[in-house]
C-alpha positions, -999 to +999 in steps of 0.1 A: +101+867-649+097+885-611+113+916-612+113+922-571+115+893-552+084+878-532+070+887-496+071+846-496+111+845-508+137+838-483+168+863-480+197+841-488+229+844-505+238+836-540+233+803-554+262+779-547+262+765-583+296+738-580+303+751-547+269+731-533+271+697-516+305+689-517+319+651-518+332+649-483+364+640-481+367+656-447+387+686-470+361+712-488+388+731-510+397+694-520+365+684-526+356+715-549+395+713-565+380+678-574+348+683-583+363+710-611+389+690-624+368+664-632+342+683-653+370+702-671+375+669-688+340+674-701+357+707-718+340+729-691+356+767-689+361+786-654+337+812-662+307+784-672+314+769-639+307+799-615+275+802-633+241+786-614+241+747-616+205+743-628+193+701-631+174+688-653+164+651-651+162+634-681+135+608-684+138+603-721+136+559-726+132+537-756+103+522-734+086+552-724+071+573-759+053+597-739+083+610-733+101+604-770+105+639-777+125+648-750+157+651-765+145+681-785+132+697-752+166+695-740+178+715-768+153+740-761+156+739-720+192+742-721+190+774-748+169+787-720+189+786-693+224+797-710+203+826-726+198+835-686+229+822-675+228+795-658+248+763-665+227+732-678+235+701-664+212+670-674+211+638-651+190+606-656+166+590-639+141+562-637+116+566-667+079+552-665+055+541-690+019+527-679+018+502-709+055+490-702+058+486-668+048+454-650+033+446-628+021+488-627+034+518-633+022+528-599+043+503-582+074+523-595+060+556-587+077+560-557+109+546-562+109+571-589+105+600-565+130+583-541+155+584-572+143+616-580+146+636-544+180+616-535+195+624-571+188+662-566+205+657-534+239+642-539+244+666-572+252+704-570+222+725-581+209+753-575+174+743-589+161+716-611+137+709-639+116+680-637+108+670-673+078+646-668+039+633-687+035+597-686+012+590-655+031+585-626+061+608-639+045+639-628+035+631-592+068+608-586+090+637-595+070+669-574+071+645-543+107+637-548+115+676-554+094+681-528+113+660-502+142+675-515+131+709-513+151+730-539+136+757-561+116+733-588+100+736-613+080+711-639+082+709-677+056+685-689+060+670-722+029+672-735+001+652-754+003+635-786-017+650-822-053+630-832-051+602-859-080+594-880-087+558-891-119+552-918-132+591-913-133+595-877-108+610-860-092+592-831-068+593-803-051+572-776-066+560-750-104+568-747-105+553-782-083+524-777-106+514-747-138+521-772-124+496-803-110+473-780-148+470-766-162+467-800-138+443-811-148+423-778-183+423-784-179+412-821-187+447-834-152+454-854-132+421-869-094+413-863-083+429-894-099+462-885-089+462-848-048+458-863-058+487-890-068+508-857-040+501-838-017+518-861-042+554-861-045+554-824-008+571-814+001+593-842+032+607-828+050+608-794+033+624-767+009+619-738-026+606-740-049+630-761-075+631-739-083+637-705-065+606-689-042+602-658-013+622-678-031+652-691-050+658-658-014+660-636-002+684-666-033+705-657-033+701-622+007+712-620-003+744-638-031+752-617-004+745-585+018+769-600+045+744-609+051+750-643+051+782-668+018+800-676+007+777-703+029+752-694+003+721-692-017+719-733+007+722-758+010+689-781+046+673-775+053+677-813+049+716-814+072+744-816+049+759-787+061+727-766+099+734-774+090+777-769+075+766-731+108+748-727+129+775-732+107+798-711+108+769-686+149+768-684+145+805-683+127+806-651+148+777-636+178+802-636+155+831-621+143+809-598+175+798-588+187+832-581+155+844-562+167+811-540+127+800-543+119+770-531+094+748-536+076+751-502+071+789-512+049+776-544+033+749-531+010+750-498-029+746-483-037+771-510-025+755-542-031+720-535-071+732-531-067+750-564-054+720-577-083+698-569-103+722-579-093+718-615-095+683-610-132+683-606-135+712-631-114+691-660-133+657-656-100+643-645-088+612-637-096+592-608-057+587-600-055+624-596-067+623-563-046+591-553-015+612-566-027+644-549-027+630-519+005+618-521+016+649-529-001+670-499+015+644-477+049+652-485+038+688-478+027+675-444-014+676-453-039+647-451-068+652-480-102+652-464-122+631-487-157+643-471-144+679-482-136+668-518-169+658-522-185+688-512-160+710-532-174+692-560-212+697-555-204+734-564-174+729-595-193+718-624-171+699-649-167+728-675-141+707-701-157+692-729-129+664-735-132+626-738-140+605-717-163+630-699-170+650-731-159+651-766-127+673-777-091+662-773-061+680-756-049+696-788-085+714-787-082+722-752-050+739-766-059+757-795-092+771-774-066+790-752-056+762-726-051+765-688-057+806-692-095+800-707-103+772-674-090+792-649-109+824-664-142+804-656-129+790-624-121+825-609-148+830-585-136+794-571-099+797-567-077+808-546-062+832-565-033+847-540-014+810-542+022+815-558+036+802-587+071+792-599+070+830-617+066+844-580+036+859-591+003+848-578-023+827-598-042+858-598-019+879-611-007+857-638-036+848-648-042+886-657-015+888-676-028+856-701-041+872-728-074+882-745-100+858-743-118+844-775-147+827-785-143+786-785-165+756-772-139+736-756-146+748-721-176+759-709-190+787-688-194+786-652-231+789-656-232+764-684-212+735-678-210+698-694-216+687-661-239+700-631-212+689-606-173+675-603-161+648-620-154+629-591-176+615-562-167+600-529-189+569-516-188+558-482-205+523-469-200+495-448-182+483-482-156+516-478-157+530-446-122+548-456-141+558-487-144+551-527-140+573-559-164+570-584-159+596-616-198+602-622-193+626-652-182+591-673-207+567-656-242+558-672-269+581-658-290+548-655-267+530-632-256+562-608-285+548-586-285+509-588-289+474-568-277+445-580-265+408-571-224+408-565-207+387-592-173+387-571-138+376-585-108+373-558-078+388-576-070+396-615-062+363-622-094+348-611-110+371-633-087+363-666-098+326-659-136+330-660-149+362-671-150+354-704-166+318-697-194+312-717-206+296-683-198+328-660-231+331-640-241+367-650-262+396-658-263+429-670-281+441-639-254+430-616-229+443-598-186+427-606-169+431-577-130+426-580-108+423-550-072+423-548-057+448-564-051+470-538-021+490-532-006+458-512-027+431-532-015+432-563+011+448-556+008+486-568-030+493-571-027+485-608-052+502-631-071+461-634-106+483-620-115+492-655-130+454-653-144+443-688-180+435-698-179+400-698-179+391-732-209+373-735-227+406-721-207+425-746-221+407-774-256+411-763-249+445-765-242+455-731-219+481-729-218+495-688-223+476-657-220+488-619-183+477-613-164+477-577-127+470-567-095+485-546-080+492-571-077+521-604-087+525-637-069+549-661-079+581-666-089+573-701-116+549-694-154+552-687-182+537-670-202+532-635-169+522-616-167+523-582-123+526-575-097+527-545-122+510-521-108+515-486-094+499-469-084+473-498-095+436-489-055+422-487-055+441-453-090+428-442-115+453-457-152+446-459-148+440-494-128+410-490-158+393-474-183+397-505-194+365-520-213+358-552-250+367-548-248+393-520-269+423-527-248+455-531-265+490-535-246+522-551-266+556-546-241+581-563-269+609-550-264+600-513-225+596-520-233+553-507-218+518-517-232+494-495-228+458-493-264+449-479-250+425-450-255+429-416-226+435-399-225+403-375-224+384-406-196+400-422-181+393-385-184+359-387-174+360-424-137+378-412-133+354-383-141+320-404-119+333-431-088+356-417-071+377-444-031+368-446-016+403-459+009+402-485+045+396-478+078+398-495+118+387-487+137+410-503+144+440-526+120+468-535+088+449-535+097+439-493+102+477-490+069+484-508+042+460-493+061+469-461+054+502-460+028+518-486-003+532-471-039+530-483-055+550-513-065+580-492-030+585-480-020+581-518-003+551-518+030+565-506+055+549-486+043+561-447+082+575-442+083+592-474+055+615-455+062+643-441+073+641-401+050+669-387+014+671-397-003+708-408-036+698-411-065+687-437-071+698-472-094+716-484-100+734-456-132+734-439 
């Protein structure tokens, strides 16, 4: 822990602990008289009391595994933070799981962080722990702590251990996508698919590869949001339960050093935290939830700039779907500490971190480096540039995200005839149709599933080979929507089209047999219509955006923005702009 406090810390008085946002009752020595009496029926003593209140939410849920080993992290968090004296206090909040939230995860994301900044609020605490890993967790709880602005800090809880089913070792969800496509195309028969499906998730945990889950863990280390070493270890290890008590640890330091989570997060570590993003092969999503983030900060991210940040950071993790390792082999080849190594020269390495050291100076103190083949040198990487690569067209004008390091070489330059389905349920009608008019040259084009469309943005743009491709032994086609994919899946996908067609975007004016060109080396999806056409096209049919009457789905499709404001809700934002990130 810090032993002198920041240049970046605020001079303030001593944390507050029960003292801190008093019920009013228009009589504070009431309100605290109260307050105590109440938790001494709990069996609370005077002393543990006047100690610092430190939060943790708890997002343990029958329905959410990747988070079913979070009773045991409280065990360990909570040893933590009495062994530094603070005073645990655990509170609940909304809990999200990709596969068991309909109609998307991402459609709860923010109402988590509004449960998440507004429950940190109303409760006395003199800094919290945000105990997240299933997709949206991560992102929904720094914007909400964010917003909230306490000292914060995150403790993921980490990916689930490889299976193994007939010899081959496997792991959720790059491999789920892989059988599912074999069993699709005839390749694998029912029997075997049900014999998979019980190897795939071995224990609790987060996806073991590089999906939407592992690439926040990595990218909220790399911000400096969570211990050194904080983002690899396997949910089911005892270095998982030794990072939570280092975590609770640092929640009391923090809470006595009073610092905040504007003094971690800034310009600085939001850049670094792309960086990795490029440098991991992460997810797609990562840059939809990035940008949410930034925007609570008060930053826009400049796509254009993205894109040239990641001409020059070569994907250097050799993990599925981009590579071939999992994130217990990321682990055991020394993590975050070995990445950032290679990243040096491209960081900014004067960024703080919870520890109120800097990136650079933490990343010193990691220790000796060893030999491994998990991630690569600078000068020898898996990948000649990022991950990720923004497109820009008459089809996006506000941009596209393609994730080039899991696309088919042969397809990154492509034109092709537009097979076009209008929303998700036009596709679960016909693209299995024995009669659907298509080839493997063209180009599926999915609309509707947009952050308004369906609602949510829902993770639909991971569109299947229709099947009677799939049995001809097709395996990638050139595939376009506005909406995601997870971060676990692979091919020539072109996601987050922008603006989405349920607003009016150019892609809702596609049709069936249009010519569509994608040139990932000139960064271009264009649908190859002139633009009167697509003129007359919007006036003859008029786009009616989607409405509802009441509750949180009014609130939603009333107020989210577009991908490349990341799908926040606009007055979740922060009030006064401080510019673009990265910065030019």
């Amino acid at each position: 822990m810090s032993e002198k406090n920041s240049p970046h810390e605020k001079a303030s008085p001593e944390p507050e602990g029960m003292r801190g946002g008093l019920t009013n009752y228009g009589d504070t020595g009431f309100s605290l008289f109260l307050r105590k009496a109440f938790i001494k029926g709990a069996g609370y003593t005077d002393d543990a009391l006047q100690r610092p209140v430190i939060g943790i939410t708890n997002t343990g849920s029958a329905y959410n595994p990747c988070h079913g080993n979070v009773p045991q992290l409280l065990e360990a968090l909570k040893r933590g933070i009495l062994l530094a004296g603070g005073l645990p206090m655990e509170f609940p909040t909304i809990s999200i799981h990709e596969s068991f939230s309909q109609p998307t995860s991402m459609f709860m994301r923010n109402l988590m962080s509004m449960d998440t900044e507004e429950m940190i609020r109303a409760q006395p605490m003199d800094a919290v722990v945000l105990i997240g890993g299933c997709d949206k967790t991560v992102p929904a709880q720094l914007m909400g702590a964010i917003s909230a602005g306490i000292p914060a800090i995150q403790l993921i809880t980490g990916s689930m251990v490889t299976g193994a089913h007939r010899g081959e070792r496997v792991g959720a969800c790059t491999d789920c996508r892989r059988y599912w496509g074999k069993f699709r195309a005839g390749e694998v028969t029912a029997q075997e698919i049900a014999e998979v499906n019980d190897r795939l998730v071995p224990s609790v945990g987060t996806c073991a590869v590089m999906g939407t889950a592992s690439t926040m863990a990595c990218v909220a280390e790399a911000m400096g949001m969570t211990v050194p070493g904080g983002a690899t270890p396997p949910a089911v290890t005892s270095d998982r339960m030794r990072v939570a008590e280092q975590t609770g640890a640092q929640a009391v330091e923090m809470a006595a050093r009073r610092r905040s989570i504007d003094q971690v997060l800034g310009a600085q570590s939001i850049e670094n935290g792309l960086r990795v993003l490029l440098a991991i092969g992460g997810s797609t999503n990562g840059i939809v939830h990035l940008a949410a983030i930034a925007g609570r900060l008060g930053f826009d991210i400049d796509l254009d700039a993205v894109d040239r940040m990641g001409r020059e950071t070569p994907v250097l993790l050799n993990l599925k779907p981009s590579g071939e390792h999992y994130m217990e082999d990321f682990h055991r080849a020394g993590g975050m500490a070995t990445l950032l190594h290679e990243l040096k020269p491209l960081l900014h390495l004067d960024a703080m971190t919870v520890t109120g050291r800097t990136l650079g100076e933490e990343m010193e103190r990691a220790g000796p480096r060893f030999a491994q083949d998990v991630v690569k040198p600078l000068g020898a990487p898996i990948y000649p540039q990022g991950g990720l690569a923004v497109l820009r067209g008459n089809l996006a004008p506000g941009g596209a995200i393609i994730k080039q390091s899991a696309a088919s070489a042969a397809l990154m330059e492509h034109e092709g005839r537009a097979v076009v389905f209008e929303d998700a349920s036009d596709m679960a009608n016909r693209i299995d149709s024995d009669d659907l008019d298509v080839h493997a040259d063209d180009v599926i084009v999915l609309k509707r599933i947009g952050p308004k469309g369906a609602p949510g943005m829902p993770e639909a743009g991971y569109i299947p080979i229709p099947k009677k491709l799939a049995r001809a032994g097709v395996k990638d086609m050139v595939r376009i929507s506005d909406g995601r994919m997870s971060g676990t899946a692979f091919g020539t996908i072109v996601l987050h089209v922008t603006p989405e067609a349920a607003i009016g975007g150019p892609l809702a004016h596609v049709r069936n047999g249009d010519r569509i060109r994608l040139s990932v080396a000139n960064r271009e999806i264009a649908l190859l219509v002139d633009d009167e056409e697509l003129r007359r096209r919007a006036q003859a049919n008029p786009v009616t955006v989607p409405t509802a009457s009441r509750g949180y789905h009014k609130l939603f499709l009333d107020t989210v923005t577009q991908a490349d404001k990341g799908a926040d809700f606009d007055f979740l934002r922060a009030a006064e702009s401080r510019g673009a990130v990265p910065r030019k």
